[in-house]
DSSP file (Angstrom, degrees, kcal/mol; ACC not computed):
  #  RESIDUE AA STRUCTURE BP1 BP2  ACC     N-H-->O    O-->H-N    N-H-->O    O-->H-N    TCO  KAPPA ALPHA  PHI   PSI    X-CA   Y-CA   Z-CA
    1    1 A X     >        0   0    0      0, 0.0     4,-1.2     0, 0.0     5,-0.0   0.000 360.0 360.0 360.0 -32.4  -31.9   -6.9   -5.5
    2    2 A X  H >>  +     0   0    0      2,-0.3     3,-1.7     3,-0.2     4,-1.3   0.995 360.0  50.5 -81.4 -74.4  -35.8   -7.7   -4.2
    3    3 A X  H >> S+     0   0    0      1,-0.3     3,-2.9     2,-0.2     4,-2.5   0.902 112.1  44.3 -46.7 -66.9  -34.3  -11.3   -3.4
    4    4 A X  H 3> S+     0   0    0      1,-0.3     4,-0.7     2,-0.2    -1,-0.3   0.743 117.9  45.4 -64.7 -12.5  -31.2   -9.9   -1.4
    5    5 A X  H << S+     0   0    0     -3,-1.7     4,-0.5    -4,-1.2    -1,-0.3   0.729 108.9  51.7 -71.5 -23.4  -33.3   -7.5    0.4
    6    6 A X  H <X S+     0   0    0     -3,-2.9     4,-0.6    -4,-1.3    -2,-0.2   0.810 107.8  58.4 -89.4 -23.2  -35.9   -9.7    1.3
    7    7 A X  H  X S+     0   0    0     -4,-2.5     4,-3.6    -5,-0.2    -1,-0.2   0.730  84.9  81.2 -80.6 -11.0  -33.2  -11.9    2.6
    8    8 A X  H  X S+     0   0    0     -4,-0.7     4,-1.6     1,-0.2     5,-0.3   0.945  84.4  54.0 -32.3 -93.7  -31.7   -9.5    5.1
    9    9 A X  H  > S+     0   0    0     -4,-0.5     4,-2.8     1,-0.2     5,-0.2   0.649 109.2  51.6  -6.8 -65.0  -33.9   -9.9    8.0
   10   10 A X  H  X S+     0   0    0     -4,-0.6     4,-1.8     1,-0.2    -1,-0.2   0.958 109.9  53.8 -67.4 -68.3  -33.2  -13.7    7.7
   11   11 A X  H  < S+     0   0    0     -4,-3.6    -1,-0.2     1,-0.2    -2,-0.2   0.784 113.4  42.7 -15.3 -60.1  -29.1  -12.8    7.7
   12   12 A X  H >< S+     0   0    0     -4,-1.6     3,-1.3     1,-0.2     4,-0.3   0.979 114.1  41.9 -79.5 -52.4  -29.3  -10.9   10.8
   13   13 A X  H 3< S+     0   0    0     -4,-2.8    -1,-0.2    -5,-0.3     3,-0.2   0.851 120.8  41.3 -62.1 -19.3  -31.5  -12.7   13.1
   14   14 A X  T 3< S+     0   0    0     -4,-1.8    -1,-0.2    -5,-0.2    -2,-0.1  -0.326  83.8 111.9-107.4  48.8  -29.9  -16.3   12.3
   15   15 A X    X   +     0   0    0     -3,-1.3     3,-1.4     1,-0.2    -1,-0.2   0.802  65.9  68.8 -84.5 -14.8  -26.1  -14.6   12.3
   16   16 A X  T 3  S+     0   0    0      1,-0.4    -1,-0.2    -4,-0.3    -2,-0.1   0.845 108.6  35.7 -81.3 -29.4  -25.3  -16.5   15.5
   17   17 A X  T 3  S+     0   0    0      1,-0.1    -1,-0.4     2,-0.0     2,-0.4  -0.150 103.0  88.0-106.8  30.7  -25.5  -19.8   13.3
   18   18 A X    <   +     0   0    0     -3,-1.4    -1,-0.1     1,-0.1     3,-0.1  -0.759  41.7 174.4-140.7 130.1  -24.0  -18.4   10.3
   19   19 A X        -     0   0    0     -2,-0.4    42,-0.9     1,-0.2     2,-0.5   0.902  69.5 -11.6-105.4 -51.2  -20.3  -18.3    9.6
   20   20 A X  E     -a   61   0A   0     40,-0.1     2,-0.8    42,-0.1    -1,-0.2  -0.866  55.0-135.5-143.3 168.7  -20.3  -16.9    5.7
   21   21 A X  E     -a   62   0A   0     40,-7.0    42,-2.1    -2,-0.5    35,-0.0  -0.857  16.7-126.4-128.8 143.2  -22.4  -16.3    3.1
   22   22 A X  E     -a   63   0A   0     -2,-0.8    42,-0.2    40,-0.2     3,-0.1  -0.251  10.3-147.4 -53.3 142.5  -22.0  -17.1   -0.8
   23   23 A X        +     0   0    0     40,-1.6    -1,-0.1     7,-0.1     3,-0.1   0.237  48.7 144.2-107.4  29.2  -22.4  -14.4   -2.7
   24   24 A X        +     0   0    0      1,-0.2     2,-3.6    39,-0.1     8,-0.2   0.904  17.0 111.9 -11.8-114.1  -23.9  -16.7   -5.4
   25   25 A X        +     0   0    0     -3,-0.1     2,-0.4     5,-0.1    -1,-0.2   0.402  60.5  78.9  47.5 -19.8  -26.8  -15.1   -7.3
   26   26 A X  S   >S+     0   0    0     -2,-3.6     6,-2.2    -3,-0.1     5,-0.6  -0.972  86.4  19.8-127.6 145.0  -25.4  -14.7  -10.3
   27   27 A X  T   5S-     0   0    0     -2,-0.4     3,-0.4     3,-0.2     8,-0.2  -0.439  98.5 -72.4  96.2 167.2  -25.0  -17.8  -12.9
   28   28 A X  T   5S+     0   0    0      6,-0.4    -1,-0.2    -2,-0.2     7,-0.1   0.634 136.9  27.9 -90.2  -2.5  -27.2  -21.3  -12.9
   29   29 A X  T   5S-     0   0    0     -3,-0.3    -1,-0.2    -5,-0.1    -2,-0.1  -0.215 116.7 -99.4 -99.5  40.4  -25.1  -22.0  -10.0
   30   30 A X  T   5S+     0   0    0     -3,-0.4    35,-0.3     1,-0.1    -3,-0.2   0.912  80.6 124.0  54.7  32.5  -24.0  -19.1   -8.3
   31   31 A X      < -     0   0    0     -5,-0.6    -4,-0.2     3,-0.2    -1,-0.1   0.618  68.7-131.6-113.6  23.8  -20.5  -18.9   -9.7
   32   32 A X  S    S+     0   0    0     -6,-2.2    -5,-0.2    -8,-0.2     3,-0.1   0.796  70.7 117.0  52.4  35.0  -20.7  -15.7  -11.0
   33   33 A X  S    S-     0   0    0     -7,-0.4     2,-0.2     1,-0.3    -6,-0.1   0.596  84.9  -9.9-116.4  -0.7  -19.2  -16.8  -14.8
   34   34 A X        -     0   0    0     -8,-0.0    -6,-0.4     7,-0.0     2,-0.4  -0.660  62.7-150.8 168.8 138.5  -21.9  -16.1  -17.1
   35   35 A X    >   -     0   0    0     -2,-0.2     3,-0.6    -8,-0.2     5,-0.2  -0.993  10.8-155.2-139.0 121.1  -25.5  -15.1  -16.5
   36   36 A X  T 3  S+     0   0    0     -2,-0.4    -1,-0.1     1,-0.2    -2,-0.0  -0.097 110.2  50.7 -71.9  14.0  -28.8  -15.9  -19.1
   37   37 A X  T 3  S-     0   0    0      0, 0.0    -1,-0.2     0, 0.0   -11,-0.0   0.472 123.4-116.6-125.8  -7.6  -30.5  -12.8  -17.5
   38   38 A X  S X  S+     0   0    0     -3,-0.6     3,-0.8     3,-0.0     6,-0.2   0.511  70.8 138.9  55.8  47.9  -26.9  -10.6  -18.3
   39   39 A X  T 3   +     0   0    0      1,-0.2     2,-0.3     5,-0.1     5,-0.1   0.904  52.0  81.2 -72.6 -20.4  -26.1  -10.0  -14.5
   40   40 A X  T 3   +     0   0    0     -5,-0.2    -1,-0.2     4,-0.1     3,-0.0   0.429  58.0 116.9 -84.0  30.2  -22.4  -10.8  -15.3
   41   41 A X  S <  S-     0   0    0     -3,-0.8     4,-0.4    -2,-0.3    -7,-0.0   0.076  79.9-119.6 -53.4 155.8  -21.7   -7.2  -16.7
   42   42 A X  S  > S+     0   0    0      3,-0.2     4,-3.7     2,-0.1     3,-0.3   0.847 118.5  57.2 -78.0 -66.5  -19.0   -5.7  -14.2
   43   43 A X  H  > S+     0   0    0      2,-0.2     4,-1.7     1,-0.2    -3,-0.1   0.905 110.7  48.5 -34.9 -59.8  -21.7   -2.7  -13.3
   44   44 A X  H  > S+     0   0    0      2,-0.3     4,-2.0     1,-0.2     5,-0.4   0.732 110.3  48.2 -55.4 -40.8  -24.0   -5.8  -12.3
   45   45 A X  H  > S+     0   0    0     -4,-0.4     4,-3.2    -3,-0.3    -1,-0.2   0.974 109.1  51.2 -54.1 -61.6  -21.5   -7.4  -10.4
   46   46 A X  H  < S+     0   0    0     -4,-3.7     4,-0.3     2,-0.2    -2,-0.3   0.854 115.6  42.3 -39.2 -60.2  -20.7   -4.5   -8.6
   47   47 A X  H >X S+     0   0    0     -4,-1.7     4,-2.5    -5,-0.2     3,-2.0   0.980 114.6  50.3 -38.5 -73.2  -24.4   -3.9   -7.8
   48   48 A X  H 3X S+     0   0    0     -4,-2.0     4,-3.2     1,-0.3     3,-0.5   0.902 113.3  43.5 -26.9 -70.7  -25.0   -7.2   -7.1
   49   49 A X  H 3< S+     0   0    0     -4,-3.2    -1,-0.3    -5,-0.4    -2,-0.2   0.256 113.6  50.2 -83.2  24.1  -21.9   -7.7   -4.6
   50   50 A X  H <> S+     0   0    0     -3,-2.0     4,-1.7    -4,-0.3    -1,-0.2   0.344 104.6  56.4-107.6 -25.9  -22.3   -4.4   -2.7
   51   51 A X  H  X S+     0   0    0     -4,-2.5     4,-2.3    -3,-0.5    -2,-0.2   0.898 113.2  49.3 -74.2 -57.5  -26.3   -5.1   -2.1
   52   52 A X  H  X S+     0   0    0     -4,-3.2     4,-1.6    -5,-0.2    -3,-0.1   0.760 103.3  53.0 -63.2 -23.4  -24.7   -8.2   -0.5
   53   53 A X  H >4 S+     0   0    0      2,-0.2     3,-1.2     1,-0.2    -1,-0.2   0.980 109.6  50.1 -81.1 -64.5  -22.2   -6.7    1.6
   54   54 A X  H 3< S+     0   0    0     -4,-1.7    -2,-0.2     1,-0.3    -1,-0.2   0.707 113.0  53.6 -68.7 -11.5  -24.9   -4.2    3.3
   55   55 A X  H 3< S+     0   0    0     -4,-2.3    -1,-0.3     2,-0.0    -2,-0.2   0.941  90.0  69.9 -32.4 -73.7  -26.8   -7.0    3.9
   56   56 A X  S << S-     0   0    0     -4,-1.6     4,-0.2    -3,-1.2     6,-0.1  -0.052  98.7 -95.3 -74.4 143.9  -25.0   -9.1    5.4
   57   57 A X    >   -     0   0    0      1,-0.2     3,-0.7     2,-0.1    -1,-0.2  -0.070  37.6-117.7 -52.6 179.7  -24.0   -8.1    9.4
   58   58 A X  T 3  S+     0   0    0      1,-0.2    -1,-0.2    -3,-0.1    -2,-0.1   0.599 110.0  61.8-101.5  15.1  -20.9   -6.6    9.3
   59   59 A X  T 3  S+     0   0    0      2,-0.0     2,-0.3     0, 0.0    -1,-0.2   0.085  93.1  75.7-108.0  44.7  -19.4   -9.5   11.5
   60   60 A X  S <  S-     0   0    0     -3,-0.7     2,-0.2    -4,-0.2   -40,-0.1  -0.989  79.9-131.3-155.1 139.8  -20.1  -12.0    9.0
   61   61 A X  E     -a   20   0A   0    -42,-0.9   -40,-7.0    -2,-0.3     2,-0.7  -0.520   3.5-147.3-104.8 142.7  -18.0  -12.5    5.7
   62   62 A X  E     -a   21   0A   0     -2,-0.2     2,-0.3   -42,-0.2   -40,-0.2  -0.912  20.5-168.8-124.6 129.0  -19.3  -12.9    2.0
   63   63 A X  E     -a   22   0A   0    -42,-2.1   -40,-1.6    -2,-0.7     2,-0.4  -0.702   3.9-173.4-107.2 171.6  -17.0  -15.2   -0.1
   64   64 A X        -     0   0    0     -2,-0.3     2,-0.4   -42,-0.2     6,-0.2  -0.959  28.4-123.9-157.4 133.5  -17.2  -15.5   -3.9
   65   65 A X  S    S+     0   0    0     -2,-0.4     2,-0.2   -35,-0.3     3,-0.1   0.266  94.5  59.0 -86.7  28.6  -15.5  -17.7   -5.9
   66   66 A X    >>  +     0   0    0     -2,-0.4     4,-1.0     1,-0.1     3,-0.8  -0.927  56.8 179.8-139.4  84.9  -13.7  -15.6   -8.5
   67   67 A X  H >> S+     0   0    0      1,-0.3     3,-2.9    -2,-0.2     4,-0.9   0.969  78.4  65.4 -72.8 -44.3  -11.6  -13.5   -6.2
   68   68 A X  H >> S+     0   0    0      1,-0.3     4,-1.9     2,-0.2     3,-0.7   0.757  96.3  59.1 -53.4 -21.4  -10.1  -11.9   -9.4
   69   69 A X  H <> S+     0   0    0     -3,-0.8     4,-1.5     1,-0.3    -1,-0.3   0.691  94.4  57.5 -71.3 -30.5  -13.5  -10.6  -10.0
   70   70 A X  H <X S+     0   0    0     -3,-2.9     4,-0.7    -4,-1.0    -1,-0.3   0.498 109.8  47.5 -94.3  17.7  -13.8   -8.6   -6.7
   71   71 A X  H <X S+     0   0    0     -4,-0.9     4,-1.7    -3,-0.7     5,-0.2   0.598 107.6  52.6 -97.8 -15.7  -10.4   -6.5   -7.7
   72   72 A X  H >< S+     0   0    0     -4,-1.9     3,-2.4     2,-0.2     4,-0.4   0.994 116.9  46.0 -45.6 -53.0  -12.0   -5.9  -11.3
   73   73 A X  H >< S+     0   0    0     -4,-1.5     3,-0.7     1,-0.3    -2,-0.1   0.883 120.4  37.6 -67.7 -45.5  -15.2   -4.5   -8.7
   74   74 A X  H 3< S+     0   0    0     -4,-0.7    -1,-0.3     1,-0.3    -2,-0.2   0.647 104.3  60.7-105.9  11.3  -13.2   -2.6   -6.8
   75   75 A X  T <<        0   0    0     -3,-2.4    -1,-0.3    -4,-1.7    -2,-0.2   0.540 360.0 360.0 -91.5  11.3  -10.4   -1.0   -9.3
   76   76 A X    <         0   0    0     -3,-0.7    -1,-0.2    -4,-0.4    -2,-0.1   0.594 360.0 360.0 -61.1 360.0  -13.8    0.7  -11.1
């Protein structure tokens, strides 16, 4: 959460050059399938990809690459 907060600021002032952002973070390669810290919890997920949404402006899209994983997040 300290990473994705500290990374706002940078989101919003370079948004004119950036078209989406990963929502990565979780995994040894951001692919959200299994986490050695246990971020891949549903609860975590959730956290995780909702700290990213307020981040990010709201005219700029966060993809992730387990779409079935944001209707798990959002049938909670």
């Amino acid at each position: 959460m300290t990473h994705i907060s500290q990374l706002k600021p940078l989101w919003v002032k370079n948004k004119d050059v950036i078209n989406v952002i990963d929502a990565g973070f979780i995994g040894g390669w951001g692919e959200w399938h299994s986490s050695a810290n246990g971020l891949d919890s549903l609860s975590n997920m959730r956290d995780i990809l909702f700290a990213i949404l307020d981040a990010v402006p709201k005219d700029r899209m966060v993809v992730q690459r387990y779409p079935g994983i944001n209707g798990n997040i959002y049938r909670q």
